[in-house]
C-alpha positions in Angstrom: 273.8 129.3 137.5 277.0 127.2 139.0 275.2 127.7 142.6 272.2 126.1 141.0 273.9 123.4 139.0 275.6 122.2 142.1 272.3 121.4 143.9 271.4 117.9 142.4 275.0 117.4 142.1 276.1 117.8 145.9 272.8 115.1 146.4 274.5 112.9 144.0 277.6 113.3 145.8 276.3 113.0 149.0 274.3 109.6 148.6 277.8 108.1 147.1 279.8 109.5 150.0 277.5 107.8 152.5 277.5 104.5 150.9 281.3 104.8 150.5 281.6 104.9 154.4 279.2 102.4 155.3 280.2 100.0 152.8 283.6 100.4 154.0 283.4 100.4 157.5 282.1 96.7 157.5 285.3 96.1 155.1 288.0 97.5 157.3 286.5 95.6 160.5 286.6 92.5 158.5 290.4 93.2 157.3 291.1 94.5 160.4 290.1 91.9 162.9 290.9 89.0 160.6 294.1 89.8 158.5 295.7 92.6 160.5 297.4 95.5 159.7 298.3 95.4 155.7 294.6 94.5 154.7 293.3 97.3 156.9 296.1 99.6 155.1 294.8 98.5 152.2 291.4 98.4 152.6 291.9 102.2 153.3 293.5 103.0 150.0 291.0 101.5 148.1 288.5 103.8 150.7 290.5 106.9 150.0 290.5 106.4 146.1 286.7 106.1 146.2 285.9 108.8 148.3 288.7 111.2 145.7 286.3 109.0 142.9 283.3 110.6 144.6 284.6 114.2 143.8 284.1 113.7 139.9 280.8 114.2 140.4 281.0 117.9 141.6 283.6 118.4 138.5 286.2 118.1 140.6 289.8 117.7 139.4 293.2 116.9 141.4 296.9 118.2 140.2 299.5 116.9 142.8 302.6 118.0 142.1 306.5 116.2 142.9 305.5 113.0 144.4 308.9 111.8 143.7 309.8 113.8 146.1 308.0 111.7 149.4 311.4 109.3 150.5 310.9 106.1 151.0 312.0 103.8 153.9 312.3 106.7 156.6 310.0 108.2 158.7 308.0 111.3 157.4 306.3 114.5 158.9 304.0 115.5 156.1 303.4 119.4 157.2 300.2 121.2 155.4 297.9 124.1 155.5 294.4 122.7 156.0 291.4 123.9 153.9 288.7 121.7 153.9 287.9 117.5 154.8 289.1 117.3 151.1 292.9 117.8 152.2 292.7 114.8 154.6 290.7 112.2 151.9 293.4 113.6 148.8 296.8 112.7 150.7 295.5 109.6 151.7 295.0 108.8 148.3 297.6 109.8 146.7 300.3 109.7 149.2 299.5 105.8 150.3 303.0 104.6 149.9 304.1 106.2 152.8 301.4 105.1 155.0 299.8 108.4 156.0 298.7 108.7 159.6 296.5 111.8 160.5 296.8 114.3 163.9 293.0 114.7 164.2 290.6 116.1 166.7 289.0 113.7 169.1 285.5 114.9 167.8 286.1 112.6 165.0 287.3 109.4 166.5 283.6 108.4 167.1 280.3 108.7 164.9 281.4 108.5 161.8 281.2 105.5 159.7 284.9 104.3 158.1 286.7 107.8 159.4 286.5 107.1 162.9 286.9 103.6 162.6 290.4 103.9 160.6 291.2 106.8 163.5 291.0 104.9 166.1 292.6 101.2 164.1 294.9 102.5 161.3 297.8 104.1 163.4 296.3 107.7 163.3 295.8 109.6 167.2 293.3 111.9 168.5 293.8 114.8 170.0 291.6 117.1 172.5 292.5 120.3 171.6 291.1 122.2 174.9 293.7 119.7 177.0 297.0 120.4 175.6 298.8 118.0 177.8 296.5 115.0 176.3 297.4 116.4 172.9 301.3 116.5 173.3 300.9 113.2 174.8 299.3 111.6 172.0 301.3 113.3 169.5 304.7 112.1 171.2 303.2 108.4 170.8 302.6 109.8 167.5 306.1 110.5 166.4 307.7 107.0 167.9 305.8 105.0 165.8 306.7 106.8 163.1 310.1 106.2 164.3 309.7 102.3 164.8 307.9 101.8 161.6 309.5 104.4 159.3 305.8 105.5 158.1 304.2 109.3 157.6 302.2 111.4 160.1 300.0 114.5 158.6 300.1 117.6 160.4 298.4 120.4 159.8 299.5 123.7 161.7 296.8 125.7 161.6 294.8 123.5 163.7 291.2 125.0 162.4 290.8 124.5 158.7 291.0 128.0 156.9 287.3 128.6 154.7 288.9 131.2 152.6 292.7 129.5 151.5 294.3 132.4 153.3 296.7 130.9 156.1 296.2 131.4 159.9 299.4 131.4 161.9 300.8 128.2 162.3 301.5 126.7 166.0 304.4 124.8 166.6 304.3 122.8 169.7 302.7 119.7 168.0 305.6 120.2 165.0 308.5 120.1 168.2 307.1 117.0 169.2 306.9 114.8 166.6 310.7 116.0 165.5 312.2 115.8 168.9 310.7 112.2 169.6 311.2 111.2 165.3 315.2 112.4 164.7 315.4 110.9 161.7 312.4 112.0 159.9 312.1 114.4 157.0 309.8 117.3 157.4 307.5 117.4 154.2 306.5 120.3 153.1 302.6 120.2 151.4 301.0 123.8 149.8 297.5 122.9 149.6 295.4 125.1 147.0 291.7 125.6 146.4 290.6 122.9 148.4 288.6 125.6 150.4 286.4 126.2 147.6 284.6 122.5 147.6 283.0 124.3 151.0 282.9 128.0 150.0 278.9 127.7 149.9 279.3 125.5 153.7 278.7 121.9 153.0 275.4 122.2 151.0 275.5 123.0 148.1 279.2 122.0 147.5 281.4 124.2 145.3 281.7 122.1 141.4 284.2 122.5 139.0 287.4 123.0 141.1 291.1 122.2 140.6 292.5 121.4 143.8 296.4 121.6 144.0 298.9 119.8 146.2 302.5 120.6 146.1 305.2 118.5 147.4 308.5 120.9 148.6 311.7 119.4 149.3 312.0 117.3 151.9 314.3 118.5 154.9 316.1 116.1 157.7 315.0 117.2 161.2 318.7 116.6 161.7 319.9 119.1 159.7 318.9 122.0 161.7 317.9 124.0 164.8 313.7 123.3 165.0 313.2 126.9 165.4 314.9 127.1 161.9 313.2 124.0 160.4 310.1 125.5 161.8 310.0 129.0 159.7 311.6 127.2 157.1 308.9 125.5 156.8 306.0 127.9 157.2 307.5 129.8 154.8 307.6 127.0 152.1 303.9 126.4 152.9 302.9 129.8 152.8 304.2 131.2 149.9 302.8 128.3 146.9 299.3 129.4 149.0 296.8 131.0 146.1 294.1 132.8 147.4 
């Protein structure tokens, strides 16, 4: 019965999702190439919250957890397990006063209405993953402007996007490099749950009625320890909020 509800409502949310990108990919050029960098930022946000707004639709609702936690006025290396597109859409959303920039594959930089224009304009890089020097490249660029600007890049570990919430091993070179080249970030520590299930039937029909959960650990200083420690540290963090 769910599976059948979520037919006409995955249309619903569908038509809304592709108007939200169109509509806002003439927006961000116009903020973009006539007032710079803070209207595109915000411009963005306002994307982000409609495309969270979008969700509602399927029943979708959103708990995220400690957002006192984020600092403010360093730079930050937001660190999550990835389940779904939802993950990406969520902390852009919600975590906006930190200015969120995303570690995405280069598949995405082109194509896609809004997403791949903000990719390739709002600070984010793109990475290939079948050329790992290209990746470690872009990813060191990465980490000094969040250095420089004192702003947030997302990470997620994994690499592929897990369909069933439980974790794949997480890599660390792309981790190394944005704390060896960002010294005086803060590692953020993000436990994504259930997001996997808004795809658990592929993406058509999508799953309705979820709770997705996002919770913030404690922040640690890249300074404070060895990476190798900072790096289990932080798997572990992840990894044991994970519900599956």
């Amino acid at each position: 019965m769910q599976k059948l509800l979520a037919y006409p409502l995955s249309v619903i949310y569908y038509l809304l999702f592709g108007f939200t990108l169109v509509f806002f990919h003439v927006v961000q050029w116009i903020c973009f190439n006539l007032f710079g960098y803070e209207a595109h930022k915000k411009s963005v946000d306002v994307l982000c919250f409609f495309l969270v707004a979008n969700t509602y639709v399927l029943g979708t609702r959103y708990k995220m957890r400690n957002l006192d936690k984020l600092p403010s006025g360093v730079p930050l290396i937001i660190a999550a397990n990835h389940q779904s597109l939802y993950d990406i859409t969520t902390i852009g959303w919600f975590m906006r006063k930190t200015h969120p920039k995303f570690v995405s594959k280069i598949e995405l930089g082109k194509g896609i209405p809004s997403i791949s224009y903000n990719l390739n304009h709002g600070g984010s890089v793109l990475i290939d993953r079948k050329d790992s020097k290209q990746a470690l490249t872009a990813i060191k660029e990465m980490s000094q402007y969040i250095e420089a600007n004192k702003r947030a890049t997302v990470i997620f570990p994994e690499g592929t996007r897990s369909k069933t919430g439980k974790p794949r091993r997480f890599a660390e070179n792309g981790l190394k490099i944005l704390c060896k080249y960002a010294p005086s970030a803060y590692v953020v520590p993000v436990t994504i749950n259930n997001s996997w299930k808004m795809t658990k039937w592929g993406s058509f029909p999508l799953g309705i009625g979820n709770k997705l959960e996002f919770i913030i650990h404690d922040p640690i200083p890249v300074k404070d320890m060895p990476f190798p420690e900072l790096f289990a540290k932080t798997e572990q963090t992840i990894v044991q909020d994970i519900k599956v």
